[in-house]
C-alpha positions in Angstrom: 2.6 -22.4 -0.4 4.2 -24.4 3.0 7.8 -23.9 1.1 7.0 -20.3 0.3 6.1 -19.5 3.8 9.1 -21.5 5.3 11.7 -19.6 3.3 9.5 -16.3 4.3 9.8 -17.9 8.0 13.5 -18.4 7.9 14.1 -14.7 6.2 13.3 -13.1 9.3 16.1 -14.9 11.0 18.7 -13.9 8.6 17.2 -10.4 7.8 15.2 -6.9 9.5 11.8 -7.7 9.7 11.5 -3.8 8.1 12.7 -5.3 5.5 11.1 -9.1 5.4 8.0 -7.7 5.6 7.2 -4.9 2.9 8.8 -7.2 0.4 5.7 -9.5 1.2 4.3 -7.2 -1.7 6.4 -9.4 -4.3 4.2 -12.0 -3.8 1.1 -10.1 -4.6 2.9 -8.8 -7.6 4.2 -12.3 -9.0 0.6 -13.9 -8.0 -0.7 -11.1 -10.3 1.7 -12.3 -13.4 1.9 -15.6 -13.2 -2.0 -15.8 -13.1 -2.0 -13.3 -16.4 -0.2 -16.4 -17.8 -1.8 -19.5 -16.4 -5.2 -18.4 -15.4 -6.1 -16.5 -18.7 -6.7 -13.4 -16.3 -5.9 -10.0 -17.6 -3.4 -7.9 -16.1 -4.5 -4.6 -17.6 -2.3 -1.4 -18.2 -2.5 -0.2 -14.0 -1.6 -3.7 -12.9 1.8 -3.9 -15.5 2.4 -0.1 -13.7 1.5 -1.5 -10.3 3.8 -4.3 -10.7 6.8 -1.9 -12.0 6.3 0.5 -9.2 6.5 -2.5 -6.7 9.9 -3.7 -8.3 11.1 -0.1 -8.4 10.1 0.0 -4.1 11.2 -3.0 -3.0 14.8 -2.0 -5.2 15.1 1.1 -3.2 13.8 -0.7 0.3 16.9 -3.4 -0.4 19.1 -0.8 -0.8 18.3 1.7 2.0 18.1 -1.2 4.5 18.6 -1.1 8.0 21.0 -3.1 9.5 19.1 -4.7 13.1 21.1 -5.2 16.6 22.5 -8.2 16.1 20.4 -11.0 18.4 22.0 -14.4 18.0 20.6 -16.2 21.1 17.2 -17.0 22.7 18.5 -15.3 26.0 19.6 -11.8 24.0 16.1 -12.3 22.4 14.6 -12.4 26.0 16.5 -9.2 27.1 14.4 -7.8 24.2 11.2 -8.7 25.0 11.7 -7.6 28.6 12.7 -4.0 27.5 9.9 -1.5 29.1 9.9 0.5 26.3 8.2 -3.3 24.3 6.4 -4.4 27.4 4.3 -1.0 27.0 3.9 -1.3 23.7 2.6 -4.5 24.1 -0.2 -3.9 26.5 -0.9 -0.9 24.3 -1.4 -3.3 21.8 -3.3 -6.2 23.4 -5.5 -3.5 24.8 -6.4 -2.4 21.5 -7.0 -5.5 20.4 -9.2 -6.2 23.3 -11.4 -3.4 22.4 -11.4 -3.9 18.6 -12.8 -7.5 18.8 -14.9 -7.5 21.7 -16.3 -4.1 21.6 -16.3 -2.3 17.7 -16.2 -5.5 15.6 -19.2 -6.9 16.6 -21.3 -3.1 16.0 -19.4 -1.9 13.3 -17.6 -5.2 11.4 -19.6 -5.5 8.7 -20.1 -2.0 7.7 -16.6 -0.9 8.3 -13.4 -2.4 6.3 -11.2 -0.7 8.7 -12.3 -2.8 11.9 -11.7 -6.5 11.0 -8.4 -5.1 9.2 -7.2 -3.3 12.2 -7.5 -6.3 14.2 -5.6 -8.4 11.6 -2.8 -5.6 11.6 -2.2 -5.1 15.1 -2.2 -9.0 15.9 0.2 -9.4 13.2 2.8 -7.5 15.5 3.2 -10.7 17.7 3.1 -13.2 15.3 5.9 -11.4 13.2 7.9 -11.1 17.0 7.7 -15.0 17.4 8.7 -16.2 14.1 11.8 -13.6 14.9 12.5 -15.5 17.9 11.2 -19.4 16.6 13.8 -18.1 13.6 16.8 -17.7 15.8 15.5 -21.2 18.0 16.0 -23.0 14.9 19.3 -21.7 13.6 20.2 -22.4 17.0 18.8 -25.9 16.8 21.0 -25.9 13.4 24.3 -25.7 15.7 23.1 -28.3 18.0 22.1 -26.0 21.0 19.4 -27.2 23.2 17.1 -24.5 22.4 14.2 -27.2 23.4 15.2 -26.5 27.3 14.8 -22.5 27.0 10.9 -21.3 27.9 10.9 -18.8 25.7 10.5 -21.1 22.6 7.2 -22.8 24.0 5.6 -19.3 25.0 6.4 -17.7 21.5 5.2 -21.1 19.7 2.0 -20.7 21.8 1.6 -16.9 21.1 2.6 -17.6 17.2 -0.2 -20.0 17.3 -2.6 -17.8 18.7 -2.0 -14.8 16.8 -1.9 -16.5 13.5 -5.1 -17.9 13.9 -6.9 -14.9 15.0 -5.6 -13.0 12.1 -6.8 -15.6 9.5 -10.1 -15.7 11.3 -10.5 -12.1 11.1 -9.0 -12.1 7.3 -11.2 -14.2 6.2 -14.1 -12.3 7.8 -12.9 -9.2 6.0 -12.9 -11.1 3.0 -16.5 -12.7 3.4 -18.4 -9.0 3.3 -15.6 -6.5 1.5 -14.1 -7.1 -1.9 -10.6 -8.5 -2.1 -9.7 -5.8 -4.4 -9.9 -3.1 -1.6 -9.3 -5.9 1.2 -5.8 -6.6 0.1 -4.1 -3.7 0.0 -5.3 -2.1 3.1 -4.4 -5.0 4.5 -0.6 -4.7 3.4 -0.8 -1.5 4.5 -2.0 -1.3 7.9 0.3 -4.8 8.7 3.1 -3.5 6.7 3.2 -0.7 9.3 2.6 -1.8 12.4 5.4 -4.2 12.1 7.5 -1.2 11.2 6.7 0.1 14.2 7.5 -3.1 16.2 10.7 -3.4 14.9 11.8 -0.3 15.5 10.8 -0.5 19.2 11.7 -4.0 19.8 15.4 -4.2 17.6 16.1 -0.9 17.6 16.6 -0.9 13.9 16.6 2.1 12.7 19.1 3.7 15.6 22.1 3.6 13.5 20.4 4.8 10.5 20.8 7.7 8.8 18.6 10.3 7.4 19.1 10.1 3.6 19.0 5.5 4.4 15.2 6.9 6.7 14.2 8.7 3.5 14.9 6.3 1.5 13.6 3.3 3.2 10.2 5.6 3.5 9.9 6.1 0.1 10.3 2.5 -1.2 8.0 1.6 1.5 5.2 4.4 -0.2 6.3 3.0 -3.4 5.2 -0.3 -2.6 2.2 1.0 -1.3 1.3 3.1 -4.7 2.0 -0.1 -6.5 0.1 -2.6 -5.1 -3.2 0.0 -5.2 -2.8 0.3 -8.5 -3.0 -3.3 -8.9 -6.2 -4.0 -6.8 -8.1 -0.9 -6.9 -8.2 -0.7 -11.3 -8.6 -4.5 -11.8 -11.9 -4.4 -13.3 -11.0 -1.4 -15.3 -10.3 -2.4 -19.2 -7.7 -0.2 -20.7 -5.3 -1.0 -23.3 -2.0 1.1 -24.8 -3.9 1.5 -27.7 -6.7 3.1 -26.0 -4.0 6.0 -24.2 -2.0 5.7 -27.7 -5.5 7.0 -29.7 -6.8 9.4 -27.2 -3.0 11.3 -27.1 -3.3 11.7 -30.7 -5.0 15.3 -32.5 -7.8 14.8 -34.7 -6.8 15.6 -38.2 -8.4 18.8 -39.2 -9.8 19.1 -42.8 -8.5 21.1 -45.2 -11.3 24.0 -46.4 -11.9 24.5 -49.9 -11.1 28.1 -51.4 -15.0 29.0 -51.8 -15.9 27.9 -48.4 -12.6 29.7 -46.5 -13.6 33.0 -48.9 -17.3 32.8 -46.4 -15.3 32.1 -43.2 -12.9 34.9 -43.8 -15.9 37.4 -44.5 -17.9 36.0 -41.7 -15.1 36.6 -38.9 -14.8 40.6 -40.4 -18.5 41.4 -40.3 -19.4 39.7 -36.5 -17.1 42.7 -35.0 -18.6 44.9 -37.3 -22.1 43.8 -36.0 -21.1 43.8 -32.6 -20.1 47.5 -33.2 -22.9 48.5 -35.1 -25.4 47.3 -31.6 -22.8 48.8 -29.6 -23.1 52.3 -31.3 -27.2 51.5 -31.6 -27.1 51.4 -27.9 -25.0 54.0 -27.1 -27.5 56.6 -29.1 -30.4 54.9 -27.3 -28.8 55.8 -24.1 -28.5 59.0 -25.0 -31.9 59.7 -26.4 -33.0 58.6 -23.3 -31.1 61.2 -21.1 -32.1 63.9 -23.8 -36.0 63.3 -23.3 -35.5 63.2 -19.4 -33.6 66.3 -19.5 
């Protein structure tokens, strides 16, 4: 898990966090088969279709991805994170974060997934910032710049630190009263998202986009999302090709004999004949009726 989360660390150096981030969702995805193999658990027909529709969104993501304003240096990272346009958008966000743990989670965190989620997701939009910046600190570091001497590193170690721990604290919450089933993919979600919208805001990625690379981006994104539902949500749900296979199929209809088709035949000519003979019954009833009131 550390060497997994240090090359996940170092990938948002080299690559757009719009990018680093949805792909997260391979990790649910190869957790899911490698346990199928390992831990005898069964991956059942929606979590082979969950897994292909991941692979088939994180293709498209790759391929529509934005390319990010290039920030090689802790001081073009600090021009960033002075912009107004990310200084409101943080205080926007530490706001709501404010209110979410001090003044819904403790009325409504146990009854409401949503809450101890939300708090997770909108945290996770400073840790992802500072492991953007640590990133570019230590490639730095790699070319024997003395990144140690630049403020910045110790403020977005300190924040890194902060928000990483809040988020496990409230994951784990989430996790103690809701069922990881529904926990994890809302969870992708929501963070998934809000560090779209960071990025977006903070390295203008998606300014020299175009419309079809949006689209496209979008739609791996929703892909992803489809996938990794499938996955969680129909885990406990046993059904196997066979089972589609047999309930596709027609049930053979048996052959009638010549006696018993002769009765069937003669049956489907008299019921219209009956039906006529009541309607015809009725019909002189009505009119009896109107002759004996006239």
């Amino acid at each position: 898990m550390g060497i997994g989360e240090a090359a996940n660390f170092a990938a948002y150096a080299f690559a757009p966090a719009t990018l680093v981030t949805p792909l997260g969702a391979l990790s649910v995805l190869i957790s899911a088969i490698l346990s199928s193999y390992f831990l005898n658990e069964e991956l059942n027909i929606h979590g082979k279709l969950g897994c292909v529709l991941s692979i088939l969104g994180s293709t498209v993501m790759v391929i529509h991805a934005p390319e990010e304003e290039q920030v090689t240096s802790l001081d073009e990272m600090e021009i960033k994170l002075k912009d107004p346009v990310f200084v409101a958008f943080a205080t926007i966000v530490i706001v709501i974060s404010l209110v979410l743990i001090f003044g819904v989670a403790p009325r409504l965190g146990q009854s409401n997934i949503l809450v101890y989620i939300s708090i997770c997701s909108v945290i996770g939009v400073f840790s992802v910032s500072s492991v953007k910046g640590l990133g570019i600190a230590i490639k730095d570091m790699l070319y024997q710049k003395p990144v140690f001497r630049h403020p910045l590193v110790y403020i977005l170690a300190a924040v890194l630190v902060v928000s990483i721990s809040t988020q496990i604290n409230y994951l784990n919450k989430s996790l103690d009263v809701f069922h990881t089933s529904l926990v994890t993919p809302i969870y992708y979600v929501c963070f998934t998202t809000m560090v779209v919208i960071c990025s977006v805001i903070l390295f203008k990625e998606w300014n020299s986009m175009e419309l079809g690379d949006i689209i496209g981006t979008l739609s791996g994104f929703f892909t992803i999302i489809i996938g990794i539902f499938f996955l969680h949500a129909f885990k406990n749900v046993s059904t196997t090709w066979s089972q589609l296979t047999s309930s596709v199929k027609k049930e053979p209809i048996l052959p009638l004999h010549g006696y018993e088709a002769h009765h069937t035949l003669l049956e489907n000519m008299e019921a219209p004949a009956l039906t006529c003979d009541e309607d015809n019954t009725l019909f002189s009833r009505g009119n009896e009726q109107r002759g004996g009131h006239h």
